[in-house]
C-alpha positions as a Python dict, from the first residue, in 0.01 Angstrom:
ca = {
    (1, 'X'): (0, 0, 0),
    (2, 'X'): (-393, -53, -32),
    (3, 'X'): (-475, -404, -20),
    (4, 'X'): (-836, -519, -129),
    (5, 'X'): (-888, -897, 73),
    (6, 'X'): (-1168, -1085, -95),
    (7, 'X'): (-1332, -1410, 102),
    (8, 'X'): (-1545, -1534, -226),
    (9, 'X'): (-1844, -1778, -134),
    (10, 'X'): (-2093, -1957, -324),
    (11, 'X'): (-2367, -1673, -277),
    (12, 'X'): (-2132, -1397, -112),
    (13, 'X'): (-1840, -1128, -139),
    (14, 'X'): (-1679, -1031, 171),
    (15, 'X'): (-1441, -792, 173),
    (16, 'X'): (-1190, -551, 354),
    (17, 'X'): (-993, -274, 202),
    (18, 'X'): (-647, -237, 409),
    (19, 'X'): (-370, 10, 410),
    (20, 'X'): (-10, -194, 426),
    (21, 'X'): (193, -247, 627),
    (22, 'X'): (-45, 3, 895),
    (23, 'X'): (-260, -266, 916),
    (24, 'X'): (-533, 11, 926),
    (25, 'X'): (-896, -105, 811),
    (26, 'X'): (-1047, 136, 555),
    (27, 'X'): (-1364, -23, 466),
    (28, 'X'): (-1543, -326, 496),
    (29, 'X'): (-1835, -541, 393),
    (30, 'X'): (-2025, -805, 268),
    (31, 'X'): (-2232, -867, -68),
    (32, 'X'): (-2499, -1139, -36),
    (33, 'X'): (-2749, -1370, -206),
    (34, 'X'): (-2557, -1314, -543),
    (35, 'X'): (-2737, -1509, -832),
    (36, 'X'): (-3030, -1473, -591),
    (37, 'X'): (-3359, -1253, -503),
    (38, 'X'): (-3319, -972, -265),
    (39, 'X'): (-2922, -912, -328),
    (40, 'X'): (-2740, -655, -65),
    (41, 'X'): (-2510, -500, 3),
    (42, 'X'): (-2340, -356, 330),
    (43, 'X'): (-2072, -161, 368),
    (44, 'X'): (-1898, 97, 614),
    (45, 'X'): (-1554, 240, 643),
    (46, 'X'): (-1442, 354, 961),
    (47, 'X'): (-1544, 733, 1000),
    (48, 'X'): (-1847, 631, 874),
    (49, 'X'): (-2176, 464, 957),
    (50, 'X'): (-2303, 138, 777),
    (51, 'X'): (-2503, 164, 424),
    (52, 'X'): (-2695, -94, 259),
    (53, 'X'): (-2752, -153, -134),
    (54, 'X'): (-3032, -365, -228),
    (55, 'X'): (-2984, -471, -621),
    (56, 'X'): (-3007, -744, -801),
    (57, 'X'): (-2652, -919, -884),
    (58, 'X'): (-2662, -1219, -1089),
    (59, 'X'): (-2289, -1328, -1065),
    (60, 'X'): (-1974, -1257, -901),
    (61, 'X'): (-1806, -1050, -1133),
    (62, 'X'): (-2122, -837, -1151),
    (63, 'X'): (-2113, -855, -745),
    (64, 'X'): (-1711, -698, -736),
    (65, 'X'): (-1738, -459, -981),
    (66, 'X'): (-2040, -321, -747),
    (67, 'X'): (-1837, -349, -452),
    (68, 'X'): (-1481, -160, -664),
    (69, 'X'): (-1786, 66, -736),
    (70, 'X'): (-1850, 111, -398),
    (71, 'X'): (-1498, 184, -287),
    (72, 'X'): (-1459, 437, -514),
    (73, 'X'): (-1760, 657, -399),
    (74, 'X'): (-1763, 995, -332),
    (75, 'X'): (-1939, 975, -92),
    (76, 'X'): (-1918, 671, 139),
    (77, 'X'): (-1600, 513, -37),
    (78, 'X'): (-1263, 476, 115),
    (79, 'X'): (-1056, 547, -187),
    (80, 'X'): (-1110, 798, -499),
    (81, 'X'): (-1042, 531, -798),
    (82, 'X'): (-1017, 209, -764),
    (83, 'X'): (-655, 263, -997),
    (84, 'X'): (-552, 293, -580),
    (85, 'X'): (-579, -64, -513),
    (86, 'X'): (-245, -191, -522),
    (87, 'X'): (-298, -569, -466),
    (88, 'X'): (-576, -796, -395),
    (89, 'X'): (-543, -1117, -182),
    (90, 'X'): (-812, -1426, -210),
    (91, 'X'): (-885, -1694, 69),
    (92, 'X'): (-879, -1985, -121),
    (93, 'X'): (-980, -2329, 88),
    (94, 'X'): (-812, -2616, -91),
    (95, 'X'): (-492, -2580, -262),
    (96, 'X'): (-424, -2996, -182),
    (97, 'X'): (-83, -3076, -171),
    (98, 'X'): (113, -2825, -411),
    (99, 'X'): (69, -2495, -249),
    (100, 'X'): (225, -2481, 108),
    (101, 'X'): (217, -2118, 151),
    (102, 'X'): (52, -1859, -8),
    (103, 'X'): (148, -1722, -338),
    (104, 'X'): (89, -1480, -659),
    (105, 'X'): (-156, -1576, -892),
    (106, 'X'): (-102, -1670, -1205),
    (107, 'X'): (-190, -1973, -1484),
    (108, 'X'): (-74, -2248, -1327),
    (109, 'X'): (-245, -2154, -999),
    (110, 'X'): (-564, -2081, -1169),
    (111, 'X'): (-583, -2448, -1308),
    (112, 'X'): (-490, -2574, -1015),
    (113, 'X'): (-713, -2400, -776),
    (114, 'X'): (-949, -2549, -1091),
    (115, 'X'): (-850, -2884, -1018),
    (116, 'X'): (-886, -2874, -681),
    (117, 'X'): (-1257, -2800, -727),
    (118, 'X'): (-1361, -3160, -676),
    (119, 'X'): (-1195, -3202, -334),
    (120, 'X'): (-1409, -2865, -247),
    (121, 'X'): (-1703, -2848, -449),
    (122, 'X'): (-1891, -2558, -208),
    (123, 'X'): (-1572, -2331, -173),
    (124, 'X'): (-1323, -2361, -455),
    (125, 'X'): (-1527, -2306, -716),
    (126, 'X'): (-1681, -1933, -592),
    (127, 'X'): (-1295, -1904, -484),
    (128, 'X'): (-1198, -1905, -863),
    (129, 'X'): (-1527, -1671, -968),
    (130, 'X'): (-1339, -1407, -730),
    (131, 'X'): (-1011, -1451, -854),
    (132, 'X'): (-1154, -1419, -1239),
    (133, 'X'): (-1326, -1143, -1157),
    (134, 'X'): (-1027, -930, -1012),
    (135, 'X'): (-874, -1028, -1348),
    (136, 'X'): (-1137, -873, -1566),
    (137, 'X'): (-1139, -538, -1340),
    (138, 'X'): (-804, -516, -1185),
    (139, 'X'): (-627, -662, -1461),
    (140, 'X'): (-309, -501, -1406),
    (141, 'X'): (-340, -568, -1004),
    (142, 'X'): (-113, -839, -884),
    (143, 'X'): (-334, -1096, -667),
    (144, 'X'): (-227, -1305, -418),
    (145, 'X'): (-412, -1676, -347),
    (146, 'X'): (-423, -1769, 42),
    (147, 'X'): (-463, -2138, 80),
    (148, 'X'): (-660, -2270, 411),
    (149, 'X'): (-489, -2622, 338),
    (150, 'X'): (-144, -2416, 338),
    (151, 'X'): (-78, -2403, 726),
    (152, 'X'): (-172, -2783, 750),
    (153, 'X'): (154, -2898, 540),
    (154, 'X'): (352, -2942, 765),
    (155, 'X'): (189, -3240, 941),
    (156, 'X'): (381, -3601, 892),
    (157, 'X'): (262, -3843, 657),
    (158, 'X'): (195, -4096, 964),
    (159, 'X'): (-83, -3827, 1066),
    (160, 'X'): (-199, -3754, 774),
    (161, 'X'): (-217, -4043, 556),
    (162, 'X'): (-546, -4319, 618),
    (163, 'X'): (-531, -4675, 687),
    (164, 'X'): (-701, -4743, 369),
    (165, 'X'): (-516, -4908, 36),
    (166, 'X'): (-208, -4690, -12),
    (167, 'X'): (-291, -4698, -360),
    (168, 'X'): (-582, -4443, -316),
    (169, 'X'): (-351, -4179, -223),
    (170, 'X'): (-146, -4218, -485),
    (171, 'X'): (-425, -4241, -734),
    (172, 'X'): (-627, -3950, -563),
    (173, 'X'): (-449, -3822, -308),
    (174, 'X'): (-678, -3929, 1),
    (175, 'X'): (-504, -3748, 281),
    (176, 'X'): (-621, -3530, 553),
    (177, 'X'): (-569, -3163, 431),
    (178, 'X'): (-715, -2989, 722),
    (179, 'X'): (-929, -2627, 719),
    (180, 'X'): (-900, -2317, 886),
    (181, 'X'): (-517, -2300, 803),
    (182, 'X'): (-463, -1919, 827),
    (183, 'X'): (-707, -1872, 1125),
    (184, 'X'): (-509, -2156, 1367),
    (185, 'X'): (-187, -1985, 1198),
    (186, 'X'): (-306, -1609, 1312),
    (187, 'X'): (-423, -1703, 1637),
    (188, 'X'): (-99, -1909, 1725),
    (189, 'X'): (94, -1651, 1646),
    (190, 'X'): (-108, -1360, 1860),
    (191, 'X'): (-133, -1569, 2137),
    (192, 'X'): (279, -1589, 2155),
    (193, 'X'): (341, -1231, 2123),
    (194, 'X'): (38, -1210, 2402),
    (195, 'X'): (271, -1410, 2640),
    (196, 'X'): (589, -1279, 2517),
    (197, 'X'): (716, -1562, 2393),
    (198, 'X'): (882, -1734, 2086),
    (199, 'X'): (638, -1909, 1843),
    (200, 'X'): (935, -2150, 1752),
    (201, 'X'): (921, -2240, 2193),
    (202, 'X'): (553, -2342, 2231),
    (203, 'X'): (318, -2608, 2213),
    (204, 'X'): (-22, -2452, 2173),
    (205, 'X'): (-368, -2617, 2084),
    (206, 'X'): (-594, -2369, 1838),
    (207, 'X'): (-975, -2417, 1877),
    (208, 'X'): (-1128, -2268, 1611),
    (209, 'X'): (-1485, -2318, 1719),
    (210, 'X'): (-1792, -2152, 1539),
    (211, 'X'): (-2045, -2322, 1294),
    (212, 'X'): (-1757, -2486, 1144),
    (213, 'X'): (-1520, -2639, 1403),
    (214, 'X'): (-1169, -2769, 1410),
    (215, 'X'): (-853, -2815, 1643),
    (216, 'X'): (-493, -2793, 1545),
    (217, 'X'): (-163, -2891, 1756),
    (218, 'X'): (81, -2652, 1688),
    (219, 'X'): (427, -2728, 1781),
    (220, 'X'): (730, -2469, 1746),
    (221, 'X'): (524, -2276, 1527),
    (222, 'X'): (417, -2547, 1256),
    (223, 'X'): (97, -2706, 1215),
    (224, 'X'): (122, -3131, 1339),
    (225, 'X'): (-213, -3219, 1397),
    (226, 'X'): (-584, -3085, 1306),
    (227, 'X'): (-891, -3237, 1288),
    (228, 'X'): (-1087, -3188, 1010),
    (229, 'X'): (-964, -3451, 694),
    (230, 'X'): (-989, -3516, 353),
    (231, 'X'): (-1279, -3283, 367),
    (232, 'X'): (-1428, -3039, 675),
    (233, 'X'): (-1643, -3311, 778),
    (234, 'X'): (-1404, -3460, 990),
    (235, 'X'): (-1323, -3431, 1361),
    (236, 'X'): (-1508, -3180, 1614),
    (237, 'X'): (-1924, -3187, 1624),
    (238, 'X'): (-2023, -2911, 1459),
    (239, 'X'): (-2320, -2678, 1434),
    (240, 'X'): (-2460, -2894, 1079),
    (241, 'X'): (-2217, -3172, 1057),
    (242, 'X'): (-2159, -3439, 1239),
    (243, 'X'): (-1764, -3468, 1277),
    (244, 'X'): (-1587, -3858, 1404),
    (245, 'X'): (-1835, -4118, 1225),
    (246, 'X'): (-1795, -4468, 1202),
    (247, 'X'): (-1826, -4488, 786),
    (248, 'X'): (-1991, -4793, 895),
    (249, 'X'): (-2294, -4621, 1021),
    (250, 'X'): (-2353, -4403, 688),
    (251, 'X'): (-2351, -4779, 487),
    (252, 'X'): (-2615, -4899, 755),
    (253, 'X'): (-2873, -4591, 705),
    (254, 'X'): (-2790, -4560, 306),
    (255, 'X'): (-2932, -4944, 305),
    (256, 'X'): (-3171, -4930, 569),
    (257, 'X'): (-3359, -4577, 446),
    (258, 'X'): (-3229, -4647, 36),
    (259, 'X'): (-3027, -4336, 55),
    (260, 'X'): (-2833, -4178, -229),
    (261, 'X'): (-2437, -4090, -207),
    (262, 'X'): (-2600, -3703, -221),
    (263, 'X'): (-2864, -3754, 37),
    (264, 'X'): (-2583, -3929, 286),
    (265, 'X'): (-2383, -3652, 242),
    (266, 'X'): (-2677, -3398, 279),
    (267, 'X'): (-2771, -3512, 646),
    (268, 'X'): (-2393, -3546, 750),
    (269, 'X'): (-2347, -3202, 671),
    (270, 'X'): (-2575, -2996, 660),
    (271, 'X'): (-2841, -3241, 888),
    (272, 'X'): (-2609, -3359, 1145),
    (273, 'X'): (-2398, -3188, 1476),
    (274, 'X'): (-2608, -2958, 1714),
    (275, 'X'): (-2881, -2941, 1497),
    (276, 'X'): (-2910, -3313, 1415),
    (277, 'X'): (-2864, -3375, 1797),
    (278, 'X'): (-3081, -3097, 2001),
    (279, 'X'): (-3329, -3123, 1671),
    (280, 'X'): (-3360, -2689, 1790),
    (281, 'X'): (-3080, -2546, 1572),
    (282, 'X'): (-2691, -2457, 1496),
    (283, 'X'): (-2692, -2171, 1700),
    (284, 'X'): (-2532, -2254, 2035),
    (285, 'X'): (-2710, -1941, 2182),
    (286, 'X'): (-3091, -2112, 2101),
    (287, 'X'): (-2955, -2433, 2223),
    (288, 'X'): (-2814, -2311, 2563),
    (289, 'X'): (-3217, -2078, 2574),
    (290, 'X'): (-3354, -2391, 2537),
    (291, 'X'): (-3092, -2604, 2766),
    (292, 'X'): (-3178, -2318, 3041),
    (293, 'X'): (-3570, -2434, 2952),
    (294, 'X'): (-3525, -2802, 3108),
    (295, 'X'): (-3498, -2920, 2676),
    (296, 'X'): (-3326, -3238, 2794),
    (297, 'X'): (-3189, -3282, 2388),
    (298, 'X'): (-3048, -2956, 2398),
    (299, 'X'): (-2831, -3035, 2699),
    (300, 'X'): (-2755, -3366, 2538),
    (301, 'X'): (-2622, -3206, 2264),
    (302, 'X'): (-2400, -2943, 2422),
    (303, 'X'): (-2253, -3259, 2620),
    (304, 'X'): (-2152, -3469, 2296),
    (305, 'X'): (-1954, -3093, 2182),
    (306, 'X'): (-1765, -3044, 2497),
    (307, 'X'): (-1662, -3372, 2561),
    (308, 'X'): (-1551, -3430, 2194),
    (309, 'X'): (-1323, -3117, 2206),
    (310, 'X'): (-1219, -3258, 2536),
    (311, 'X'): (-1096, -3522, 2419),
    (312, 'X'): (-889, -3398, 2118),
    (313, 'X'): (-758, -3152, 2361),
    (314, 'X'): (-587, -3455, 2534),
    (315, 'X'): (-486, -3619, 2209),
    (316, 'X'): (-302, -3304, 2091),
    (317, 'X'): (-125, -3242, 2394),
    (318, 'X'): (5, -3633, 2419),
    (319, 'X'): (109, -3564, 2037),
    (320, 'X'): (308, -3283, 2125),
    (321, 'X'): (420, -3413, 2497),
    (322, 'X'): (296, -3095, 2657),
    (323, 'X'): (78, -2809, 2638),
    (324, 'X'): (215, -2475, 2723),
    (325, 'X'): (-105, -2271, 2548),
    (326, 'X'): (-477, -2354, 2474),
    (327, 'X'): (-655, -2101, 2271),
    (328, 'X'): (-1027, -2024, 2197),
    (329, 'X'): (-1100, -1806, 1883),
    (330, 'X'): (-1420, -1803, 1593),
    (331, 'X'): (-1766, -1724, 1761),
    (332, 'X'): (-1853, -1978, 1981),
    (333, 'X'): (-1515, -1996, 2101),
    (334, 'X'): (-1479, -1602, 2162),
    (335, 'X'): (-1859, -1512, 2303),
    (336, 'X'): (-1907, -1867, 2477),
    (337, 'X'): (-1789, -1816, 2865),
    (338, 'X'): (-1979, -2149, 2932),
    (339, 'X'): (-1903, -2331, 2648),
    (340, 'X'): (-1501, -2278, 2788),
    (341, 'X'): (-1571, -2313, 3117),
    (342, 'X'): (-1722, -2697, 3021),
    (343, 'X'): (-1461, -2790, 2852),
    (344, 'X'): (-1165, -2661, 3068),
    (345, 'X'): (-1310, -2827, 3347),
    (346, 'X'): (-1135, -3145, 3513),
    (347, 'X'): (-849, -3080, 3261),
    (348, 'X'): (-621, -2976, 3531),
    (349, 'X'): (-382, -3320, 3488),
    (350, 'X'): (-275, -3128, 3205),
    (351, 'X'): (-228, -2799, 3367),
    (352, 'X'): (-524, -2640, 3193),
    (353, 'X'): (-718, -2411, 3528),
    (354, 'X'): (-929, -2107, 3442),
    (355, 'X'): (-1042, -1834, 3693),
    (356, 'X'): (-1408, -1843, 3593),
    (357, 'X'): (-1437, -1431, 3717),
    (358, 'X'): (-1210, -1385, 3447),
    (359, 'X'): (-1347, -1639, 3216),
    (360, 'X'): (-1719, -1496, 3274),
    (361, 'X'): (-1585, -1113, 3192),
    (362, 'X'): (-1476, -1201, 2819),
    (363, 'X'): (-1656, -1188, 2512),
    (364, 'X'): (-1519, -1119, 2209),
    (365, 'X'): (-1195, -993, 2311),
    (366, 'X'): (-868, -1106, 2339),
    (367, 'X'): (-743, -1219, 2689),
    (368, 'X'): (-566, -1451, 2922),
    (369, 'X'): (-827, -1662, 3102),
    (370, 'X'): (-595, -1925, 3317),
    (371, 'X'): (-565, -1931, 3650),
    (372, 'X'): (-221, -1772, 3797),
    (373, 'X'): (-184, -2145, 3889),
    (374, 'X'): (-238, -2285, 3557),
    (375, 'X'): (71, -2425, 3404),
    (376, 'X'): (-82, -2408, 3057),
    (377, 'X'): (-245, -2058, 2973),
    (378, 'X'): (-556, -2048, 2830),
    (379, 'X'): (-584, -1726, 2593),
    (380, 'X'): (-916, -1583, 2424),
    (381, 'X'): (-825, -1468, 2062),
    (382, 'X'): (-1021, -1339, 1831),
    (383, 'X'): (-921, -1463, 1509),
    (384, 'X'): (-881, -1204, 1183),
    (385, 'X'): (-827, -1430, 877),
    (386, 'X'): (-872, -1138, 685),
    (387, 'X'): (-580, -928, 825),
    (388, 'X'): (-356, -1275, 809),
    (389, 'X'): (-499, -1240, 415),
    (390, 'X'): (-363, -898, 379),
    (391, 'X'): (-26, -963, 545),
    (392, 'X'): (64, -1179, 314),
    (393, 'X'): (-40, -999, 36),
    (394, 'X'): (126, -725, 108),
    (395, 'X'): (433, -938, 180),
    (396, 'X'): (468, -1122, -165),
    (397, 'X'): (356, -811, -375),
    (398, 'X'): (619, -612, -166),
    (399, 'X'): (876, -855, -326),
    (400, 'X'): (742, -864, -658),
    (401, 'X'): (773, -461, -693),
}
């Protein structure tokens, strides 16, 4: 089975074109500044070295039937029609409280996924342009919506429900969701058949930990804790957004500097975290250049990030009374030797030691990190949302047929 795996953003189209249940890549790429100037598009498959289109795509369904175009190529395409695509799976962030796993698209899910817009006004939205786009040009194509919320279900009410009038949820559904469901859910499960072990066995803390962060306690396989909320602002510092906030402080400056609800929300996400602190950038590698420099901000700010993840590393491990696996993934958390050995560091009440030889020697590959003292392994694992995508595609298509 051929299964196309679509990651639809406000101004992009990735995409990877799998063959089920091989699990074999045969193409990839990305479409970018759609709607915009200087549109492109770059693709490879896996015999074959990259190309890039430059063209001008005004929307998303424009911007997939380019890439099905591309696809289909005779010369740099992985498939000879696009009549060989057998099912197509969407990430889709929110899917709030009504989808706990993923599922086939139809109606219903549409207006949901519709719905849910307002809780995810950035991602949702582009989410739904790629969904109605497969549905113009694969109309007969059974798709298959992935929900980031999904893995997050699981958690208790007590953890995810705010101390705030219980009316609001049941009005609007205030809640922590969480993000980043199917990458804590892939990497969980890699890093137990690393160790040999049982999912259902382990207590494992996920760090998902690139421009976007979050940090998820999974116990016996399920999902009990994360940190990012209602929205991804929550939790972790991050490389735009700020993370933990007393709401107090964001009434003080909307007062004190006349701010707008839109301009409050502007600097707490997209103002805020690294870049807010260090005042350099989002990109960890700049900050630790100019942390190397003697930039006293830049080392502030790399300080406030490890000790926040440091300390929802202890939360999550009192939540699940024990830690048996910690796990780095996402591109900080995969390339960043330093930025592990920081955090690990002094952790070692909870049975968390690395061998820093080890530690040093990985970058962007999977591996076991820990020292052979550690009770708790610490894993490197490079996360593949994408593949997680396609699994269950082919999955709940399989079924269908």
């Amino acid at each position: 089975m051929k299964v196309l795996v679509i990651n639809s953003g406000s101004s992009s189209i990735k995409y990877q074109l799998f063959l089920m249940p091989q699990e074999k890549i045969l193409a990839r790429g990305l479409l970018e500044k759609i709607g915009l100037s200087g549109s492109m598009l770059h693709h490879s498959r896996e015999e074959s070295s990259k190309i890039e289109i430059s063209t001008e795509i005004k929307d998303h369904h424009q911007g997939l039937r380019i890439v099905l175009e591309t696809l289909s190529h005779p010369q740099y395409g992985a498939i000879e029609q696009i009549d060989e695509i057998n099912a197509v799976g969407h990430r889709i962030v929110h899917g709030g409280e009504k989808y706990t796993a993923s599922c086939l698209v139809n109606d219903n899910l549409v207006s949901a996924v519709r719905k849910f817009c307002e809780l995810a006004p950035l991602h949702n939205p582009p989410n739904l342009a790629g969904i109605e786009a497969c549905e113009e040009l694969l109309s007969s194509v059974p798709q298959v919506a992935v929900f980031d919320t999904a893995f997050h279900q699981t958690i208790a009410d007590h953890a995810y429900l705010y101390a705030i009038p219980y009316a609001y949820y049941e009005k609007y559904r205030v809640r922590r969701y969480g993000f980043h469901g199917t990458s804590h859910r892939y990497v969980a499960l890699r890093a137990a058949r690393m160790l040999g072990k049982p999912l259902t066995e382990l207590k494992i803390i996920t760090c998902h930990l690139g421009n976007g962060c979050s940090i998820t306690a999974v116990k016996g396989g399920r999902s009990v804790e994360t940190s990012m909320g209602f929205t991804p602002l929550e939790g972790l510092v991050m490389g735009t957004r700020s993370g933990d906030l007393d709401p107090a402080v964001a009434f003080y400056l909307m007062e004190k500097l006349n701010l707008s609800v839109s301009e409050m929300k502007q600097i707490l996400n997209r103002e805020s975290g690294l870049l807010g602190v260090s005042e350099i950038g989002n990109d960890m590698r700049d900050i630790w250049k100019a942390k190397e420099a003697g930039n006293p901000r830049a080392d502030l700010s790399l300080r406030i990030f490890w000790h926040r993840l440091k300390k929802y590393i202890g939360a999550y491990a009192a939540v699940m009374n024990g830690l048996d696996i910690l796990v780095f993934t996402a591109g900080i958390g995969e390339n960043d030797y330093r930025t592990r050995q920081k955090v690990c560091e002094g952790m070692d009440y909870l049975g968390i030691e690395i061998d820093k030889k080890k530690n040093a020697a990985v970058q962007g590959e999977k591996a076991i990190i820990s020292a052979a003292s550690s009770r708790a392994k610490v894993l490197v694992v490079p996360t593949n949302e994408e593949l997680m995508i396609a699994r269950d595609t082919y999955e709940i298509t399989k079924r269908k047929t």
